[in-house]
N, C-alpha and C positions, 0 to 999 in steps of 0.2 A: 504493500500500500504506500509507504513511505517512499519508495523507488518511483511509482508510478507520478506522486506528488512532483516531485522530483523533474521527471521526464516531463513533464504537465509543464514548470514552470521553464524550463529551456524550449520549449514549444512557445510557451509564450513570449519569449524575451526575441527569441528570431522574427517573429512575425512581425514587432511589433517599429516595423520604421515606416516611415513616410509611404512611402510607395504601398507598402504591403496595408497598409490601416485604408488606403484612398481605395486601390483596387477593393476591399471588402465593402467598405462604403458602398463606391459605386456600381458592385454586381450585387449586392442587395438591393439597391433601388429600382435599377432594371428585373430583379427578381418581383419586387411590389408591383411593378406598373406591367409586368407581363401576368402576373399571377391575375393582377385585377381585373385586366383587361376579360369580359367573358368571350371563352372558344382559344384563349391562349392559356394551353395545361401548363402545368410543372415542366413535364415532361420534354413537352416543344419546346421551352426555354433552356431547359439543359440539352436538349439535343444541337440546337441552333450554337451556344454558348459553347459548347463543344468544339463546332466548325472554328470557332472563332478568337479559341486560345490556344492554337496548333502549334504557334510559334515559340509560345512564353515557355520560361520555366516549369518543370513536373509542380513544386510546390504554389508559384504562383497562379497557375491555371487551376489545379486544383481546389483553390482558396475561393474564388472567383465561381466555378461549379457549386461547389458547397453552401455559397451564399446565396448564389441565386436559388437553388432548390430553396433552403428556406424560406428564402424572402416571396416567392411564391405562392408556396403552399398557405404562407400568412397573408400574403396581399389578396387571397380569393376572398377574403371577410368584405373587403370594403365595397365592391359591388354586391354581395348577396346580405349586406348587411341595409345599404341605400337600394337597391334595384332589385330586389327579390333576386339578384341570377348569381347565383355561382360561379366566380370566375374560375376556380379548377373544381372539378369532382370534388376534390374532398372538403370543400365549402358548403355543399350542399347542406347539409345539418343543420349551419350556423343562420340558413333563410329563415328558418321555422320561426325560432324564435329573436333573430337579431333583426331582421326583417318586421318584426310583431313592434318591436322595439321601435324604431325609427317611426312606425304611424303615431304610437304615443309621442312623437316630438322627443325621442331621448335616442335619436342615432348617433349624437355624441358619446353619451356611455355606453352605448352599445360598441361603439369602436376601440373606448377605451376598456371595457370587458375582454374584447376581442386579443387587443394587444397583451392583455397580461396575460391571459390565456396561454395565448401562442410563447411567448418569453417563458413561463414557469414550465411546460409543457416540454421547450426546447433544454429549457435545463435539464430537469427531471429525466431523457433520454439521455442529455448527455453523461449526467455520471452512470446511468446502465452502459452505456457506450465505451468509457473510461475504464467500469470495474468489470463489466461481463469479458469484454473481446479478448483480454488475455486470458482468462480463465478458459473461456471456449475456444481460444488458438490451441491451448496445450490440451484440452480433450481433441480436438480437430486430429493432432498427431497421430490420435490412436486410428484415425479410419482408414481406409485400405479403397483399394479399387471400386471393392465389391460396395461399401458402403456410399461412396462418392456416385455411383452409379444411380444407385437407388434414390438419392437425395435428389440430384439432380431430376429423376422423374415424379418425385414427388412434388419440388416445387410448382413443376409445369401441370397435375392431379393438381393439387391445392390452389392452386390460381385458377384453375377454369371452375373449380367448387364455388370457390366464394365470390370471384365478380360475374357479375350481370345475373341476370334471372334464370337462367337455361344452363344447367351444368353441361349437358350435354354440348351445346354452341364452345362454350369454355373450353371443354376438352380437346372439340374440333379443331379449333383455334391452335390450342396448345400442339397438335400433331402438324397441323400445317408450318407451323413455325419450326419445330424440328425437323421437317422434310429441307424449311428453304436453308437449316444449317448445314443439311447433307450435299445441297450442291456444289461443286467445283470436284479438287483431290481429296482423298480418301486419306486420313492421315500416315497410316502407314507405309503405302506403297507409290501412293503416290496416284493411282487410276482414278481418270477423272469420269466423275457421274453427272447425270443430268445436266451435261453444259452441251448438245450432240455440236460437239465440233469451234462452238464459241469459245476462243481465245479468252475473252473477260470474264465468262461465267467459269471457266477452267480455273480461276485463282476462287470464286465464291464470292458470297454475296453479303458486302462490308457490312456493321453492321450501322456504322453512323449513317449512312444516306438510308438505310432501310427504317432506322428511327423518323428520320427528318421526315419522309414519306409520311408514316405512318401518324405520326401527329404532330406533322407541320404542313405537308399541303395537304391532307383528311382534313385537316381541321378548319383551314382556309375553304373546300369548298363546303366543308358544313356553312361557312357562315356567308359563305354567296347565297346556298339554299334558301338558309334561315334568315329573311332578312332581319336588322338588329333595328327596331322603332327611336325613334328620337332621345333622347334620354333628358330627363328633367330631375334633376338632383335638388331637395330639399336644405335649408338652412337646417343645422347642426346647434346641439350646447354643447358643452367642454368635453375634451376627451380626456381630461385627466380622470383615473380610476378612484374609486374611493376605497379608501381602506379596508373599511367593513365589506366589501363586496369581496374582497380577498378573504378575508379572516371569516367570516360567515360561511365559507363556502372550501373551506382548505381541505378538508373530506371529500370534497370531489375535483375539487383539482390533485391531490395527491392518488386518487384511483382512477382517473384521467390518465394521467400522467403513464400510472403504470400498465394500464390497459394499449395505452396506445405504443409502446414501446414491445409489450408483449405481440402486438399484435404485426409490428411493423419486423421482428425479428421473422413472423412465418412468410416466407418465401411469397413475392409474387401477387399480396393482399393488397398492400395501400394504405394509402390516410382516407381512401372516402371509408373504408370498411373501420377503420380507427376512428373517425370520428362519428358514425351511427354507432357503434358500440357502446363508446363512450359515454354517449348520447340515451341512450336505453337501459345503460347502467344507472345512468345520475337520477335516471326519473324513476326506475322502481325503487329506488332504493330514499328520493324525494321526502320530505315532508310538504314539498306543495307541486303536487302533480297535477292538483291544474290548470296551473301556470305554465305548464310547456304547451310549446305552439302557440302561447297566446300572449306573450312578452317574458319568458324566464330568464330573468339572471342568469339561475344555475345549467339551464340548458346551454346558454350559448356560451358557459365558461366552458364546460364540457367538452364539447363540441370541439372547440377549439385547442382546448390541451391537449386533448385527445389527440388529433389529426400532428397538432409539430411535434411532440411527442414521437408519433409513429417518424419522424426525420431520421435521429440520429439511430433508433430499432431497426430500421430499415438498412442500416451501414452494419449495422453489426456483423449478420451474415456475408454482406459481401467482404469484411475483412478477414473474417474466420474462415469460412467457406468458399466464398466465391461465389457464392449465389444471393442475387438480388431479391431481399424483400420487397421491391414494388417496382413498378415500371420507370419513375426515375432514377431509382436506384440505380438499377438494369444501365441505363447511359452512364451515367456515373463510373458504373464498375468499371462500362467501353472505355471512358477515359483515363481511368487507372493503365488498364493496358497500354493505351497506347502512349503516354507519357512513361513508360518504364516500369512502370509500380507493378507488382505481382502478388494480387490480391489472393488468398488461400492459408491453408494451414500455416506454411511456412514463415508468414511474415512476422509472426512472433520473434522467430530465428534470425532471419536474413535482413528486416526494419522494424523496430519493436518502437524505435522510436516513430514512425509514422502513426503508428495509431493515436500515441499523441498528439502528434501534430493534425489529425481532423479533427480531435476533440476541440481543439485551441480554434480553429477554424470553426468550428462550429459554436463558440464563444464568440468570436470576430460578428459573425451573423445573427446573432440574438441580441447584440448590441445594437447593431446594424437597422436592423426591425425592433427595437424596443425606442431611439432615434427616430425615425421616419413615423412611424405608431403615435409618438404623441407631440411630437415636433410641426413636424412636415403633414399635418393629414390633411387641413384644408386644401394644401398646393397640389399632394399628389392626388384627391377625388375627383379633380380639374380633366385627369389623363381621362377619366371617364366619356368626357364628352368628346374626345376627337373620334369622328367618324370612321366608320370600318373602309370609307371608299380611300381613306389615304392610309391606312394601316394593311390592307390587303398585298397590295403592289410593292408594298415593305418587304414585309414577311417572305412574301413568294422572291423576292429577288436574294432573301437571306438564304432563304432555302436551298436554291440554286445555288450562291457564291459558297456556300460553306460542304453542299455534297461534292462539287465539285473542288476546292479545295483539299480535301482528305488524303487524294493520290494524284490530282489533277488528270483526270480521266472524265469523259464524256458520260462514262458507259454509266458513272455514279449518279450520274444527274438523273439519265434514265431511270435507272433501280429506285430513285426518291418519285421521279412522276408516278409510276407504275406501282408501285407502294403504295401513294397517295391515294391512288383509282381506286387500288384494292382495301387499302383501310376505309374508306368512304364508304364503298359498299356493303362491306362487315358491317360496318355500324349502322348503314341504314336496315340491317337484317337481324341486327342485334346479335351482332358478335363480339366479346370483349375485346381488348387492344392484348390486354398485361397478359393472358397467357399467349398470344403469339409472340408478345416481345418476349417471353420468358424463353419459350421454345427458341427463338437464333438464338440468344444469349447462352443457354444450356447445352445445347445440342452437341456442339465439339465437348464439352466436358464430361456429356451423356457415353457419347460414343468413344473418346479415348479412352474411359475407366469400364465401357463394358468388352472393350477389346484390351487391354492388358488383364481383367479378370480372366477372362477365358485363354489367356496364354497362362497365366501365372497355374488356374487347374485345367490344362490342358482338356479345355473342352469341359471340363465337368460343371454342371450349374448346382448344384448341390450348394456349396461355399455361399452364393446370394441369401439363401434362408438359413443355416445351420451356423453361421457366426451369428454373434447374439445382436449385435448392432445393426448388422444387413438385417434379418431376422426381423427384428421389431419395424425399423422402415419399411419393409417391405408389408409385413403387417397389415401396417396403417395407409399405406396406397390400398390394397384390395378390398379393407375395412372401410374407409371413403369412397371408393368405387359401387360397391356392394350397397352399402346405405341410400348412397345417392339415387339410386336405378332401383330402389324399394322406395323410395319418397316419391320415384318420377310415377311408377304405379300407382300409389298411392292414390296419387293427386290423380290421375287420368280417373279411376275407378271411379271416386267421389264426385270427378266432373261430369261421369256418366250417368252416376246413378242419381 
């Protein structure tokens, strides 16, 4: 513990010059005003932000990722908390009742609720972030092929369970996404698949322009579809928070907090699924239930703990594991790669000090957003009103500049159009995003630990269930499979009968 303190504060002491405090600043703000903006996710902003710190430093780019995710995830309050809309999915919660809030004339508190929320919330994950990931590096040590294998399909099972309504759709998703990691060479030998004859698809399919696709031009023609109405933004009172709304309510910011961190650690969920939990928690558990939906405090503190909370839960497993609790995460991890960083068991070993250093980073951006939150909130509700006809033509040309950027290849730009077409129509069909990004992101990790398995027992599959750890994962995929397709029953019989 003393060691980690330690490591903690030389994390802090590097980070902290001029440059590096401006960069956090200023990619948390662009994380606010993307987060707020509705139809601009998390996700699209770390994937965009991605494109567009290729040059800099592993640590400085890094820093810069880390905040905007944040700053994100907390800037969806300020449109679903004025405009009923949700600027990222995992805002949606905070409509119910922050939304309820602003008709009573108190969207001021309501934002100042919001902020503290988001800040105790980001704390709160980060000491799990701090105290868990080494703990779970040096278990991580213990797994083997056979267990790597198995986790990795779980997280892509577990992501198509829990988002969207159709587990079934979820899963599809999730298989489609591990088919587009199968294209190009085969890692062992080198024999390329599903490219027939394609020079670009022989190398496979990046994963950054296949993000940018997926929910950066998906999301841009959602919002040609959808046109967005004029918006009329109300006068506000203070956003400063009041004490007793804290101290009244620290029972459910402290099981906030921990729900959303639990939640953000399972592969592949999210902050929308973090913050309805949350959210469901705080009201059974209420003494004024019903008051949610209809202006609660305690709802949209919840909500909101909840959701940043699930931030640094969501990094856990990518530093222990290598696998993405949520679909930001998922870019995130891509950027680890590709600035050098080698996310997995080992980094205990090989960078022990890096896990501090996102922790400190993720300090840098709770500041950042605690700043902008009760500072700046008039100036940034402003970003509200610029119309989508000059924010589209933006975006789409980010899109473009940064897929192509990555290798400076045409064929990238392609792979983002063609993404974009296909994530659109998913989602007009109601197919989730998070298990097809899980499936590219897992896929090579799926398939190089089930093929060293099967060399190490030559051929034998035995080893998957008969070590005790393979064993229990495996387990729990076919025990969530099973349930699920008894529940889809279920529901069919009862809508029949």
């Amino acid at each position: 513990m003393f060691d980690g303190l330690i490591a903690f504060g030389h994390s802090i002491a590097n980070f902290s010059t001029p440059e590096i405090i401006f960069y956090a600043l200023l990619s948390s703000l662009v994380g606010v005003i993307m987060g707020a903006l509705p139809g601009l996710t998390a996700t699209m902003a770390l994937a965009l932000m991605t494109t567009l710190t290729l040059k800099l430093p592993p640590n400085q780019a890094l820093l810069i990722l880390i905040c905007t995710y944040v700053g994100a995830i907390y800037g969806g309050s300020r449109s679903a908390i004025l405009l009923n809309i949700p600027g990222t999915p995992a805002s949606a919660a905070s409509c119910l009742d922050g939304y309820a809030l602003a008709k009573q004339g108190l969207a001021g508190r309501a934002m100042g609720i919001a902020t503290t929320g988001s800040v105790l919330g980001t704390l709160i994950g980060m000491f799990f972030l701090a105290f868990f990931t080494p703990l779970l590096g040096n278990l991580a040590l213990k797994f083997g092929a056979y267990e790597f294998f198995w986790l990795a399909l779980f997280g892509v099972i577990i992501a198509g369970t829990l988002t969207g309504d159709d587990p079934l759709k979820g899963w599809i998703a999730g298989i489609v996404g591990l088919f587009i990691a199968g294209i190009g060479q085969e890692p062992q030998y080198g024999f390329e698949r599903f490219s027939y004859g394609a020079r670009d698809l022989a190398g496979g399919i990046q994963l950054v322009p296949a993000l940018v696709g997926a929910f950066g031009f998906a999301e841009l023609l959602t919002a040609i579809k959808e046109r967005q109405a004029p918006i009329k933004i109300s006068a506000f009172d203070t956003v400063i928070p009041k004490i007793r709304d804290i101290t009244k309510y620290w029972r459910t910011i402290l099981r906030s907090g921990l729900i959303g961190t639990g939640i953000g650690i399972v592969p592949g969920v999210g902050e929308d699924v973090a913050a309805w939990s949350s959210y469901a928690a705080a009201k059974r558990s209420s003494e004024e239930k019903e008051q949610f939906g209809k202006g609660s405090i305690e709802g949209l503190m919840a909500a909101e703990t909840g959701d940043n909370a699930c931030v640094p839960g969501a990094i856990i497993p990518v530093l222990t594991l290598a696998i993405p609790g949520s679909a930001p995460a998922a870019v995130l991890m891509a950027a680890m790669i590709i600035h050098g960083v080698k996310p997995g068991p080992m980094i205990m070993i090989e960078n022990p000090q890096f896990v501090y250093d996102v922790v400190a980073m993720m300090l840098f951006a709770t500041i950042g957003i605690l700043i902008y939150g009760l500072v700046l909130t008039k100036a940034l509700v402003q970003v509200l009103r610029v119309p989508q006809n000059f924010l589209i033509p933006i975006i789409f040309v980010l899109c473009v500049v940064g897929s192509f950027a990555i290798a400076g290849r045409m064929f990238d730009v392609y792979v983002m159009l063609i993404f974009g077409l296909v994530g659109f129509g998913l989602r007009h069909f109601g197919y989730p995003m998070a298990p097809l990004v899980l499936g590219i992101v897992l896929g090579d990790l799926l398939e190089k630990n089930l093929r060293r398995a099967l060399i190490l027992s030559d051929g034998d599959i035995s080893p998957f269930f008969t070590r005790p750890i393979s064993g229990v994962v495996a387990a729990l995929i076919f025990g969530t499979i099973a349930w699920k397709i008894l529940d889809i029953r279920a529901k069919k019989i009862n809508k029949g009968a």
